[in-house]
MDTraj code that builds the backbone (N, CA, C; nanometers):
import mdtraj as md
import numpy as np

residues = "UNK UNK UNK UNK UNK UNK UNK UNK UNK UNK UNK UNK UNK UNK UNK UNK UNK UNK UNK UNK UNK UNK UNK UNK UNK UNK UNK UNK UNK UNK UNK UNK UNK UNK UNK UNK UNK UNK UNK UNK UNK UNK UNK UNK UNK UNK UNK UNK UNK UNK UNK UNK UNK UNK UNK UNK UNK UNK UNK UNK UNK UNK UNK UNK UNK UNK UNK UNK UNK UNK UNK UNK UNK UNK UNK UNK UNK UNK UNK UNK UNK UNK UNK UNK UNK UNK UNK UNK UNK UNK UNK UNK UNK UNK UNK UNK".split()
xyz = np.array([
    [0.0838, -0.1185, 0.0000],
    [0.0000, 0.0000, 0.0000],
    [0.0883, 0.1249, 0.0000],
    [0.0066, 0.2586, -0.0749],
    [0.0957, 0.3916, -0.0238],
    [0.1167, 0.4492, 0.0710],
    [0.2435, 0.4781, 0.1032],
    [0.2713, 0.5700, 0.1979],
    [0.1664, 0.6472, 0.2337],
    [0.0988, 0.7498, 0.1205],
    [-0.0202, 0.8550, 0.1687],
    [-0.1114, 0.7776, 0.2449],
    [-0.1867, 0.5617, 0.1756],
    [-0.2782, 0.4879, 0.2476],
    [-0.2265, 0.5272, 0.4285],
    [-0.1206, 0.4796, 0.4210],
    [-0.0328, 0.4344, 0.5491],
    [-0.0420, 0.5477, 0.7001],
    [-0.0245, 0.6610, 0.6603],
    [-0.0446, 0.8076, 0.6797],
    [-0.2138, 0.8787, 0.7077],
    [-0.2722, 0.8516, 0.5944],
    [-0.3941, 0.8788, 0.6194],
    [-0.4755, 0.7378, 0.7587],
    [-0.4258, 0.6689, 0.7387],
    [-0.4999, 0.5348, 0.8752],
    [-0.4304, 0.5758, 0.9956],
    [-0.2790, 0.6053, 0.9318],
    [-0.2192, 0.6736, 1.1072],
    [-0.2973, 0.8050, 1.1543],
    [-0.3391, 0.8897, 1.0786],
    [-0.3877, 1.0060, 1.0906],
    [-0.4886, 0.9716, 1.1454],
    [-0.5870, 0.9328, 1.0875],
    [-0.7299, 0.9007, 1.1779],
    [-0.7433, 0.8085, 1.2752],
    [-0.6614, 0.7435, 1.3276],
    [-0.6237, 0.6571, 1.4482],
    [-0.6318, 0.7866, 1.5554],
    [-0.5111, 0.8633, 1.5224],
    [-0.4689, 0.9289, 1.6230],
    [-0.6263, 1.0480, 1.6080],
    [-0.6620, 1.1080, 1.5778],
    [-0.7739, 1.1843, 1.5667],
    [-0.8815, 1.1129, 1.6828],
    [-0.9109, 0.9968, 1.6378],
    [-1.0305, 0.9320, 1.6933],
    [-1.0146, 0.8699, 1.7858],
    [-0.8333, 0.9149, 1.8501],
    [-0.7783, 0.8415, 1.9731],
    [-0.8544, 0.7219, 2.0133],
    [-0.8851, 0.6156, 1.9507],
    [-0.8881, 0.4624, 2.0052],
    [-1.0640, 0.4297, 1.9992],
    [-1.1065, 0.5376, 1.9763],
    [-1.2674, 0.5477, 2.0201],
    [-1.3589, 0.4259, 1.9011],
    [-1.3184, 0.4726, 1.7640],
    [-1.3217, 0.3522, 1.7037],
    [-1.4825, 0.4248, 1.6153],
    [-1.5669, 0.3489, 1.5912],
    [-1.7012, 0.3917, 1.5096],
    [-1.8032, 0.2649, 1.4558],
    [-1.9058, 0.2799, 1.5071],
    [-1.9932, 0.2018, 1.5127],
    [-2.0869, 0.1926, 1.3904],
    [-2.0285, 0.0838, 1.3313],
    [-2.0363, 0.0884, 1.1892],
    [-1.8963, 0.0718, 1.1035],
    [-1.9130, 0.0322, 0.9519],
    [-1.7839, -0.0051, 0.9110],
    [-1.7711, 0.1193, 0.7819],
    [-1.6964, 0.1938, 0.7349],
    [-1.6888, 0.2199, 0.6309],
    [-1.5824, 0.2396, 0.5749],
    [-1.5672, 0.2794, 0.4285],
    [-1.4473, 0.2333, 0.3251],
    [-1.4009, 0.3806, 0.2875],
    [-1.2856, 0.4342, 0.2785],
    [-1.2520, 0.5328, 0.2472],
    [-1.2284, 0.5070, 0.1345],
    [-1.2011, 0.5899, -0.0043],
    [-1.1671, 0.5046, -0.1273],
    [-1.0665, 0.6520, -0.1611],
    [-0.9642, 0.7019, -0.1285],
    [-0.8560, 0.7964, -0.1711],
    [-0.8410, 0.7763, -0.3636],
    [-0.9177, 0.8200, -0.4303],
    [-0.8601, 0.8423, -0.5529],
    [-0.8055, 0.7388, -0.6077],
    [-0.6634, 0.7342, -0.6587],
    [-0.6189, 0.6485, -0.7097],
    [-0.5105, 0.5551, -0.5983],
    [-0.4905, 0.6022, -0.4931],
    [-0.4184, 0.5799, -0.3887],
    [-0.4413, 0.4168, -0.3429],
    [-0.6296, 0.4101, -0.3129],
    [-0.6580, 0.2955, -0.2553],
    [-0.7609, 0.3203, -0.1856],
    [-0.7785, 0.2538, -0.0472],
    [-0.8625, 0.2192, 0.0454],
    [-0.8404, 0.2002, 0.1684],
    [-0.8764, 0.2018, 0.2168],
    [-0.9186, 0.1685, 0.3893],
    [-1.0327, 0.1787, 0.4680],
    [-1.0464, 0.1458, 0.5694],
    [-1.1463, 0.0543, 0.6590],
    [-1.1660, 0.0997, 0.7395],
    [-1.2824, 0.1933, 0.8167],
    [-1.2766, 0.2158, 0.9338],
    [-1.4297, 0.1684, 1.0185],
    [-1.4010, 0.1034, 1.1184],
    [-1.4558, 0.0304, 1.2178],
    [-1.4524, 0.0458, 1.3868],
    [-1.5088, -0.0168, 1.4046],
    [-1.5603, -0.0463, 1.5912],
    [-1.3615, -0.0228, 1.6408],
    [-1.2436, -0.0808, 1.5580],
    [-1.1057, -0.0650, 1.5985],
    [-1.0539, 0.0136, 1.5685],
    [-1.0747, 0.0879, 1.4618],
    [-1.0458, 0.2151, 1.4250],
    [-1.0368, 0.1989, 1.2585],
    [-0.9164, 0.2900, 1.2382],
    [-0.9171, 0.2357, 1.0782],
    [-0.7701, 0.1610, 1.0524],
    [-0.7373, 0.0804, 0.9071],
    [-0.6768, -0.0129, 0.8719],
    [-0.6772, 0.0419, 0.6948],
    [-0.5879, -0.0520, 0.6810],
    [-0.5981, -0.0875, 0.5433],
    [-0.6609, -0.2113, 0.4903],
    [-0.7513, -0.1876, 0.3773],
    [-0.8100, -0.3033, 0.3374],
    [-0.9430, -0.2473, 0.2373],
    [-0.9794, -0.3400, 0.2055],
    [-1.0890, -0.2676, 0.0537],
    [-1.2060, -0.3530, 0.1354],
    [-1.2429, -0.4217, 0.2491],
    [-1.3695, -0.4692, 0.2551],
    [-1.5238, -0.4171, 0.2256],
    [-1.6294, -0.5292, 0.2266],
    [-1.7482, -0.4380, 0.2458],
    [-1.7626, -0.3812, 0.3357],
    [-1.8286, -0.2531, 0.3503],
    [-1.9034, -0.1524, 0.4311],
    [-2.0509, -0.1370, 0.4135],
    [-2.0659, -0.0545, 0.5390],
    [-2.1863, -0.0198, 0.5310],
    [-2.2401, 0.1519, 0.4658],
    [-2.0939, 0.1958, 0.4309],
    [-2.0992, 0.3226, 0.3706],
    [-1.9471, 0.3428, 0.2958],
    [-1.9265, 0.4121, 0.2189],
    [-1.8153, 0.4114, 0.1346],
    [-1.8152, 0.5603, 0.0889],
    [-1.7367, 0.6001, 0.1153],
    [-1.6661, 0.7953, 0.0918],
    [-1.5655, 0.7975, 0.0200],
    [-1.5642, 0.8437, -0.1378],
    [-1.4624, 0.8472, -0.2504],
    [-1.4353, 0.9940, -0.2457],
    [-1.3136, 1.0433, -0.2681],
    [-1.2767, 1.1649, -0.3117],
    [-1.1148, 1.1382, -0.3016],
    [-1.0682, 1.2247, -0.3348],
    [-0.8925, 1.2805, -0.3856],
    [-0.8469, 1.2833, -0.2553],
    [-0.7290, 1.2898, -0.2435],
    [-0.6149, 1.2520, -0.1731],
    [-0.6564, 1.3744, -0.0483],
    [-0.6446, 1.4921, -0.1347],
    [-0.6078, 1.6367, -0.0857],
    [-0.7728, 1.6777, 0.0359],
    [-0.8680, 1.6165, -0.0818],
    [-1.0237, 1.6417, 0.0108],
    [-0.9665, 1.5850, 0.1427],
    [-0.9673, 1.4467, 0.1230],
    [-0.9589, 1.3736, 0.2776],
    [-0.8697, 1.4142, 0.3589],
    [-0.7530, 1.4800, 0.3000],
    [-0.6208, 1.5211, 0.3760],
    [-0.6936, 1.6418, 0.4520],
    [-0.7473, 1.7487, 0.3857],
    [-0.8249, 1.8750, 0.4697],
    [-0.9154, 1.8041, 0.5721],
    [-1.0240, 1.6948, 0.5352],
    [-1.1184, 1.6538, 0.6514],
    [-1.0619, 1.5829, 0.7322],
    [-0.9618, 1.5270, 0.7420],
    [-0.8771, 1.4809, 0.8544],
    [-0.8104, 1.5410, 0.9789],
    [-0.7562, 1.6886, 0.8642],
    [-0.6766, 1.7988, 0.9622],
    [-0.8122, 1.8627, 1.0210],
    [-0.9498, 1.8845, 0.9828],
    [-1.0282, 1.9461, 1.0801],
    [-1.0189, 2.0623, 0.9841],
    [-0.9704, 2.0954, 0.8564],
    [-0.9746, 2.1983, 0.7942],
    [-1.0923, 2.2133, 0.6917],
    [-1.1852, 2.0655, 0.6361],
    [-1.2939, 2.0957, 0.5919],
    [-1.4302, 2.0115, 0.6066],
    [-1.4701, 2.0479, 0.6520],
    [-1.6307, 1.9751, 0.7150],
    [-1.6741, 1.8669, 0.6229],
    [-1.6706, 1.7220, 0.6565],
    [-1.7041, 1.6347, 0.5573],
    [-1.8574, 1.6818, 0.5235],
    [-1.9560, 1.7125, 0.5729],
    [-2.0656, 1.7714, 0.5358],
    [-2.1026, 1.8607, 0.4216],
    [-1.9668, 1.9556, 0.4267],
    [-1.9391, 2.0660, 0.3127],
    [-1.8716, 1.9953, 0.2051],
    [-1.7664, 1.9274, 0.2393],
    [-1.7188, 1.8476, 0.1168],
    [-1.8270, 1.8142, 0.0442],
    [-1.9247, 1.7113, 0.1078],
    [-2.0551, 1.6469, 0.0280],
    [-2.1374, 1.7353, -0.0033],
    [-2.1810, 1.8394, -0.0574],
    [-2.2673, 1.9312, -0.0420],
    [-2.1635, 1.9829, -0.1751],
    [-2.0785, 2.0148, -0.1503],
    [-1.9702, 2.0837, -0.2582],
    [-1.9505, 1.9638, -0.3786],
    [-1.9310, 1.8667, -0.4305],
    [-1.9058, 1.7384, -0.4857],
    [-1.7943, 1.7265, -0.4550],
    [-1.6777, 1.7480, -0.3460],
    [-1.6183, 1.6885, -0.3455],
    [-1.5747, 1.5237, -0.2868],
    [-1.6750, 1.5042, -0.2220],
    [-1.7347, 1.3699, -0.1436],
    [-1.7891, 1.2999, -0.2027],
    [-1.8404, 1.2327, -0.2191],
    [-1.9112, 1.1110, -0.2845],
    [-1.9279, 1.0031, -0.1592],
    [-2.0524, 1.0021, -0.1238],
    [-2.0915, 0.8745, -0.0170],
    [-2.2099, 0.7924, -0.1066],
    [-2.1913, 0.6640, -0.1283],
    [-2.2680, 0.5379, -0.1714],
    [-2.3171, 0.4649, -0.0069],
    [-2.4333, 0.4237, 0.0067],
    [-2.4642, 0.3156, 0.0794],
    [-2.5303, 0.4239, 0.1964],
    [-2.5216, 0.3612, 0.3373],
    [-2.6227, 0.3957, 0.4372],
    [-2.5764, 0.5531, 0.4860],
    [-2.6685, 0.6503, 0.4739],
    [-2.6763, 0.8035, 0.5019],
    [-2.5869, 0.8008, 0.6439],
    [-2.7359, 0.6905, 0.7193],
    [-2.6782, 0.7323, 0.8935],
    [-2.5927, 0.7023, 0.9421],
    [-2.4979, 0.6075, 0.8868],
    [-2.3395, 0.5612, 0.8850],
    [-2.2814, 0.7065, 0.8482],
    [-2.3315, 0.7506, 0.7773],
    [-2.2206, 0.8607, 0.7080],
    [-2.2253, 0.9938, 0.8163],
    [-2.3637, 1.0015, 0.8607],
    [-2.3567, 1.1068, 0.9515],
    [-2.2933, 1.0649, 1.0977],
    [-2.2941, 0.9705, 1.1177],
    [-2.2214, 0.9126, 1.2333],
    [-2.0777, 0.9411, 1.2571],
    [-2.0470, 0.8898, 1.1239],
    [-1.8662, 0.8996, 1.1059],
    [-1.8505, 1.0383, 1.0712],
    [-1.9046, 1.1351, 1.0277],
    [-1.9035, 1.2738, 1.0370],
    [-1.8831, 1.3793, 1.1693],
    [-1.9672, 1.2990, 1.2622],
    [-1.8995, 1.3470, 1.4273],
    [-1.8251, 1.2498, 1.4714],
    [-1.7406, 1.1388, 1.4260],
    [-1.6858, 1.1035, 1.5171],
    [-1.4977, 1.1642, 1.4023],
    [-1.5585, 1.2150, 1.2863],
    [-1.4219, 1.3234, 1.1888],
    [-1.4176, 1.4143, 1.2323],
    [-1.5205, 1.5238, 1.2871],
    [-1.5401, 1.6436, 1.3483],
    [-1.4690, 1.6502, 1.4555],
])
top = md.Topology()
chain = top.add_chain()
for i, resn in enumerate(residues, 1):
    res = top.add_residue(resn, chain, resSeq=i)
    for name in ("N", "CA", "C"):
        top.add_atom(name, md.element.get_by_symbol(name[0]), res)
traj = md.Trajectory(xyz[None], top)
């Protein structure tokens, strides 16, 4: 996997300090890849979810740092969420 995969799962580990998210969903970084975030936090891995959030490297890099509201991302097109809404709003306060 990429360095950026590798980085972005360390990043939101430490964000969500251990707390984890109830529900599974798939980050899909562009051309980069994927990862997993769950009840343990997040990982690398392409599994099913119950919600799945596609956008560019740079989107997720801002909603990570707390610099752009995944809400606004989606609202703006830079987000793209497939599958269950209330998963998505869930993992939205636990990115916030």
């Amino acid at each position: 996997m990429s360095d950026t995969l590798n980085a972005a799962v360390a990043a939101l580990n430490e964000k969500m300090a251990g707390a984890g998210f109830d529900g599974t969903a798939r980050f899909v970084m562009g051309d980069e890849g994927s990862f997993i975030v769950d009840e343990t936090g997040a990982r690398l891995g392409d599994d099913e979810a119950d919600v799945t959030l596609s956008a560019d490297v740079d989107t997720f890099q801002q909603i990570f740092e707390g610099a752009l509201n995944p809400t606004s991302a989606f609202m703006s097109g830079k987000l793209t969420i497939d599958g269950d809404m209330g998963a998505a709003m869930r993992l939205a306060q636990v990115l916030a």
